[in-house]
N, C-alpha and C positions, 0 to 999 in steps of 0.2 A: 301056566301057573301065574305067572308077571300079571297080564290079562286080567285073570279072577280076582285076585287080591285088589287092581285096579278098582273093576267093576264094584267089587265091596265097596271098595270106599267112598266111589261115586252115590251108589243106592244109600248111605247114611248119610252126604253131605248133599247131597241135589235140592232138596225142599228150603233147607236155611241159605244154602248160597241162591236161591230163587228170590227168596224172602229179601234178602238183602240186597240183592238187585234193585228190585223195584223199589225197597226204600229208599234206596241211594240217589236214583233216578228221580223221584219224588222232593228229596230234596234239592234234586239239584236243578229240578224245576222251578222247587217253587222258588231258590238262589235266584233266577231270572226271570223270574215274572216281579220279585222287591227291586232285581236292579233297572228293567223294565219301566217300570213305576216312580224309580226314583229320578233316571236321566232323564222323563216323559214331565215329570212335575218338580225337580231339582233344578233344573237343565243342567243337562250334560257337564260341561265344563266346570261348574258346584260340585257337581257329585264327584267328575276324577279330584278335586282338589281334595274333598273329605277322604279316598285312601289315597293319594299321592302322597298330600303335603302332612295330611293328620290321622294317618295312618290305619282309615278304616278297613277292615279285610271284607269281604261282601260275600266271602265263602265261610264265614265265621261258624253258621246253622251245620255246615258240615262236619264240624271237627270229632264228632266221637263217634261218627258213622263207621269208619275203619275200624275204630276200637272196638265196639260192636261186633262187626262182620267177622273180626279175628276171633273173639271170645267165641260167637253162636257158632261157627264151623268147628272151632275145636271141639266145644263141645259137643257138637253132633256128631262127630268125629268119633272120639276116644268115649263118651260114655256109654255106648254100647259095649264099646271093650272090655270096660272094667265092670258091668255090669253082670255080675252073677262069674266074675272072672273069665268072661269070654275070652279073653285076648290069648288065655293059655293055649287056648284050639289053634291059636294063630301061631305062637310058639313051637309048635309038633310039626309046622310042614318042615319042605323037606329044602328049608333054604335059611340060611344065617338068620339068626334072631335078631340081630342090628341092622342088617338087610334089610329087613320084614318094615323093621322100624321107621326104619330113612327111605324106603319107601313108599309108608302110610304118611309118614310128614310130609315128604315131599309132592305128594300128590295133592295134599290139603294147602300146602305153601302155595303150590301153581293155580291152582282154582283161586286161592286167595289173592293173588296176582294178578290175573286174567280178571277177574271182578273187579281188584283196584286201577286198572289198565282202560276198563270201560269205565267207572267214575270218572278218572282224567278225561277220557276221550272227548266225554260228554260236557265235561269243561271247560277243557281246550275250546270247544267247537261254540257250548255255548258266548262262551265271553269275548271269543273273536267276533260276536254281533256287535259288542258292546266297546269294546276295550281295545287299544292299539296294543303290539306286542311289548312292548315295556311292561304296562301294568300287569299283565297277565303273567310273564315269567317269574316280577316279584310273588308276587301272589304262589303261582306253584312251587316257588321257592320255600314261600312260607308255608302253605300247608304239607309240604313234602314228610313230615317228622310224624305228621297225624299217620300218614301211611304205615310209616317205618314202626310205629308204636303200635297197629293193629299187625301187623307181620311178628313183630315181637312178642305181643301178646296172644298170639294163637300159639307159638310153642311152646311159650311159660305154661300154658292152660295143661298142654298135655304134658309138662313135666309135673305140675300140680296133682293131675289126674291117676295118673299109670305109679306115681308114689303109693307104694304100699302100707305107709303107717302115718295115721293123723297125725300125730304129730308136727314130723317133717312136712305133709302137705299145708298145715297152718303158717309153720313156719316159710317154706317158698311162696305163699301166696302175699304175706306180708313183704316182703322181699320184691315181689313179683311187683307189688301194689306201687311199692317206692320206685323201681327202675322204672315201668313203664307211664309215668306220672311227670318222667321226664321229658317225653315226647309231646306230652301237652300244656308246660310253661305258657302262660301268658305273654306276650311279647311284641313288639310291633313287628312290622312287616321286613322282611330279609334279616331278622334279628340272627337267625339261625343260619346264614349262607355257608359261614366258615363250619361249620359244625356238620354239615349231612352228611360229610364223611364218615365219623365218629357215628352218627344215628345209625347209618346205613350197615359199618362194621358191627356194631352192637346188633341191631337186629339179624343179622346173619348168623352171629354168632350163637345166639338161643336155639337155632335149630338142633344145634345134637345135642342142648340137654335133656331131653328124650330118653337119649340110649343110657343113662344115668338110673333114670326110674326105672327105667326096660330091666336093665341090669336087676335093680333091688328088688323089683315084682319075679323076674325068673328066677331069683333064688331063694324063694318059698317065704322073704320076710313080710309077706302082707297074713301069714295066719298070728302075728304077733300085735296087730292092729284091734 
């Protein structure tokens, strides 16, 4: 049973987590073919001073890529669910309804992970051509929060989603709009070191708003939408 419900979830998310891969990877080429370009016609030593001393980030082209990744998986995710109210079929098996749930999220959370896991990777490795480990850890410092806002933003999506009455789903989406809006402040670089705690808690925490909606859709209040 565990298995199948898996497999579902994979067959709805595989084409958008593909999609986003390659975008991501795209960008974070062409992130190194500018920095490339610049230490080649800056020199070197110009260019670390522009993010050292004056705080240029050079992964800047990346920041809404997660935010993205998070939103398209949910979506691809949960709108089949609530489409024609399929998710109900998914309510009748023969396993907890909040089970059911936190293991649709969290199967979408880990793919979502696993994707953000190969962006860093691809990072990491790039800018180690380029960069001594000093600059590079500010840097992942800073854009850590972009992560943590596309993690957070995929479970807003399906609390938004699996909401049985427009209403409330306006209302969380606005809501939604402001919290995760925080994770992409403009800021210089390590502005946010003290804070990834607080990002990190906050985005964890969105995960079982889920079983909220879950809750309000299993007890019949989306015929009142």
């Amino acid at each position: 049973m565990y298995k199948a419900i898996f497999y579902k979830e994979w067959l709805k998310i595989r084409w958008a987590l593909m999609i986003f891969l390659l975008l991501g990877v795209f960008a974070l080429v062409n992130i190194f073919l500018n920095v490339r370009y610049g230490v080649r016609f800056m020199d070197a030593h110009d260019y670390w001073y522009r993010i050292i001393i004056q705080g240029s980030n050079y992964a800047a082209s990346l920041k809404y890529i997660p935010l993205f990744a998070g939103l398209g998986l949910a979506i691809a995710q949960y709108f089949p669910e609530v489409l024609n109210q399929r998710i109900k079929l998914t309510f009748h098996l023969p396993i907890r309804e909040n089970k059911v749930l936190l293991m649709q999220q969290g199967f979408g959370l880990a793919a979502l992970i696993v994707l953000f896991l190969i962006y860093l990777a691809v990072f990491f490795i790039g800018s180690a051509i380029f960069f001594p480990s000093e600059v590079i850890n500010m840097i992942l410092v800073t854009i850590m929060p972009w992560f943590l806002g596309g993690l957070a933003a995929y479970s807003l999506v399906g609390l938004i989603m699996l909401e049985p009455l427009w209403l409330y789903r306006v209302l969380y989406a606005v809501i939604a709009y402001g919290f995760v809006s925080r994770f992409y402040i403009q800021a210089v670089p390590m502005a946010y070191s003290n804070m990834l705690w607080f990002f990190s808690l906050t985005a964890v925490l969105t995960v079982i708003l889920v079983l909220f909606s879950g809750y309000r859709f299993r007890k019949g209040e989306m015929h009142h939408g």
